[in-house]
C-alpha atoms as a printed R data frame, in Angstrom:
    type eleno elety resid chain resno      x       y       z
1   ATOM     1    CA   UNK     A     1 53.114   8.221  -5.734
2   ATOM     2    CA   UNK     A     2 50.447   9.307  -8.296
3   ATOM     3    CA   UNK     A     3 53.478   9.688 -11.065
4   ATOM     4    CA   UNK     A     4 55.114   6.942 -10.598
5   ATOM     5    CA   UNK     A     5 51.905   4.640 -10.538
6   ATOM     6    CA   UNK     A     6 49.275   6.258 -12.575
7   ATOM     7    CA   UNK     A     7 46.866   3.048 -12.797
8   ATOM     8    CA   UNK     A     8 46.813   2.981  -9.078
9   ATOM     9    CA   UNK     A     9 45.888   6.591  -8.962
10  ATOM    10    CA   UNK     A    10 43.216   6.065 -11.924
11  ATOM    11    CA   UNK     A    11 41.263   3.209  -9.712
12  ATOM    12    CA   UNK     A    12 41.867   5.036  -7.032
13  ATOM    13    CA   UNK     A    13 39.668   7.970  -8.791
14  ATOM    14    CA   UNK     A    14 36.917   5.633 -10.022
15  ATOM    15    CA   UNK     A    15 36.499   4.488  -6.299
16  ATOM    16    CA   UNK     A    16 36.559   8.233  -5.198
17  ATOM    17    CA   UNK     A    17 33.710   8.448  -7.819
18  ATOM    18    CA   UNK     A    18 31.603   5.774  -6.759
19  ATOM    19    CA   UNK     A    19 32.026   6.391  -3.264
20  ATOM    20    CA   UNK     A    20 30.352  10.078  -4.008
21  ATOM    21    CA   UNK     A    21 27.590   8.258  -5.954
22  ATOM    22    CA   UNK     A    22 26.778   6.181  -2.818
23  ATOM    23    CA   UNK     A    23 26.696   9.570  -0.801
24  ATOM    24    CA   UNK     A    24 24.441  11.125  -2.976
25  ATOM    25    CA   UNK     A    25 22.098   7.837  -3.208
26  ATOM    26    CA   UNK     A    26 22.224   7.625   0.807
27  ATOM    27    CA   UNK     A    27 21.110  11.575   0.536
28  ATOM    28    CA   UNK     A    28 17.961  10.533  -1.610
29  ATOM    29    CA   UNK     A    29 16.934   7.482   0.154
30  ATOM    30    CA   UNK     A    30 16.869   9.732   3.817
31  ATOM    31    CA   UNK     A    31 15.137  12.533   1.810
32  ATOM    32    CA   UNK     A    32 12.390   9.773   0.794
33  ATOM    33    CA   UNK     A    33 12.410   7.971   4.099
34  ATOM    34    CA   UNK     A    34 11.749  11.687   5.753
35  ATOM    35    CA   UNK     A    35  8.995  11.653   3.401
36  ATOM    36    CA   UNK     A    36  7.600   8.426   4.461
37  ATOM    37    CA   UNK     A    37  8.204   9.414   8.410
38  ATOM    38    CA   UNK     A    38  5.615  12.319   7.675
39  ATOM    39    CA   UNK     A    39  3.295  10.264   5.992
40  ATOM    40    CA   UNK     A    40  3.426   7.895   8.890
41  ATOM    41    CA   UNK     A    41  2.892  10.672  11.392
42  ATOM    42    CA   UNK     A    42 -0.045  11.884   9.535
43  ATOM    43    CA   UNK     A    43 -1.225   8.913   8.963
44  ATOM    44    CA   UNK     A    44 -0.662   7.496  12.496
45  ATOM    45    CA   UNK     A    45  1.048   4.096  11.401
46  ATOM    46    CA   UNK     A    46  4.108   2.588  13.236
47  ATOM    47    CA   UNK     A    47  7.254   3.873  12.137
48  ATOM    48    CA   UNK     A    48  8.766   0.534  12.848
49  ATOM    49    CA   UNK     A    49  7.780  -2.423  10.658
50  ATOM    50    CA   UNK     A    50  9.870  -5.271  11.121
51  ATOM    51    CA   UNK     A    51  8.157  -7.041   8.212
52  ATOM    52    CA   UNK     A    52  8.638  -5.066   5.885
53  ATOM    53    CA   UNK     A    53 12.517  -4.832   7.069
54  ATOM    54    CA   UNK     A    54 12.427  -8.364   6.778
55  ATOM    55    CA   UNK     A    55 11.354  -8.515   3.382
56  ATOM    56    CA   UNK     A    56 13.940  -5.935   2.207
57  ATOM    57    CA   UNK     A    57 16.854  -7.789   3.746
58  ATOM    58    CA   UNK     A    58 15.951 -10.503   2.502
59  ATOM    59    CA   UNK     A    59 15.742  -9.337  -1.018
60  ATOM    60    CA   UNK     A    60 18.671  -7.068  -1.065
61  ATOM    61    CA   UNK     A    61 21.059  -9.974   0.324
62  ATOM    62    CA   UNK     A    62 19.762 -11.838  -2.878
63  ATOM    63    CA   UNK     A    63 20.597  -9.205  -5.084
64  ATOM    64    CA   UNK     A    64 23.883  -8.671  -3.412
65  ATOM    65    CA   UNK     A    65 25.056 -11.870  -3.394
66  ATOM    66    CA   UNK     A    66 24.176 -12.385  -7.168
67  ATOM    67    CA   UNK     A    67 27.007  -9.298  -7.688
68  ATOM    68    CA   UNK     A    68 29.322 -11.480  -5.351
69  ATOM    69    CA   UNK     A    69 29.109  -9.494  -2.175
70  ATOM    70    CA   UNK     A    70 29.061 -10.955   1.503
71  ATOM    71    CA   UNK     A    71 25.597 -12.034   3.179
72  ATOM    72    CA   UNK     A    72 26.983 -10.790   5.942
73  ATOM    73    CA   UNK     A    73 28.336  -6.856   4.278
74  ATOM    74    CA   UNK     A    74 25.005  -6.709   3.534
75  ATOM    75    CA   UNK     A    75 23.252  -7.772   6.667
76  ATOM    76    CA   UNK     A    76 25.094  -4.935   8.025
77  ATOM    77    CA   UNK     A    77 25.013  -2.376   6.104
78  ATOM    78    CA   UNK     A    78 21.204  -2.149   5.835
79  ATOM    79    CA   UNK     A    79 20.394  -2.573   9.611
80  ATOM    80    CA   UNK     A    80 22.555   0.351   9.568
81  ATOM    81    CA   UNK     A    81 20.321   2.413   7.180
82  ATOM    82    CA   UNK     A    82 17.355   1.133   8.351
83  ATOM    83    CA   UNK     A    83 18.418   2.168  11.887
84  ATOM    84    CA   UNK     A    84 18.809   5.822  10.220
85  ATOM    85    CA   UNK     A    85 15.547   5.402   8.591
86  ATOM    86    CA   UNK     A    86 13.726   4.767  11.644
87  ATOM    87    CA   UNK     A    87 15.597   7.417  13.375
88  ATOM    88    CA   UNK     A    88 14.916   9.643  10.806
89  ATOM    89    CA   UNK     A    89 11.393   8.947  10.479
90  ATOM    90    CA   UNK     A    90 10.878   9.469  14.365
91  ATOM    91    CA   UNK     A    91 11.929  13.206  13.738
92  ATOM    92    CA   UNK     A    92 11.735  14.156   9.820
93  ATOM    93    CA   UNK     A    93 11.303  17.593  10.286
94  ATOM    94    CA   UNK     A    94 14.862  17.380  11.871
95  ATOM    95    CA   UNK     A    95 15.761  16.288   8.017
96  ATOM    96    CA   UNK     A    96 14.721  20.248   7.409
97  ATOM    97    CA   UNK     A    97 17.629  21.168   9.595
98  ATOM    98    CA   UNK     A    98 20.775  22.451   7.771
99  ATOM    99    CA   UNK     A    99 23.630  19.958   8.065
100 ATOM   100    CA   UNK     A   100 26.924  20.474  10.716
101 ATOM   101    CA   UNK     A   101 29.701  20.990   9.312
């Protein structure tokens, strides 16, 4: 398939590329959030602050939809990182931990 339709196999290859760069930004952002969950332990705040969630949506669904993508992609896919974030943040020193394979 890759011979006989080389453009499909060349956007196929950016995508692979871009869907490694959005693994490697997820990496950083749980790294930092890990950071944050310590601070917040050591700091004894709330690891949960719906506010500030709020806010975030709320901007990120403006940015997104100024690049053409979905309200509700969006919606989604941050509840879904902020659900790891909080999760995360509960536990960072399990962010120490080597990863499963």
């Amino acid at each position: 398939m890759n011979d006989e339709h080389p453009e499909l196999s060349r956007l196929r290859q950016e995508i692979d590329k871009i869907d490694r760069k959005i693994i490697e930004n997820i990496a950083k952002r749980r790294q930092i959030s890990a950071k944050i969950g310590k601070y917040k332990h050591l700091n004894k705040l709330s690891i949960t602050q719906k506010k500030r969630e709020k806010e975030v949506l709320k901007e990120r669904i403006k940015d997104a939809e100024k690049k053409n993508i979905k309200k509700k992609l969006t919606r989604k896919l941050f509840r879904l990182i902020f659900r790891d974030s909080r999760k995360l943040q509960k536990h960072p020193s399990s962010f120490d931990k080597k990863p499963k394979n």
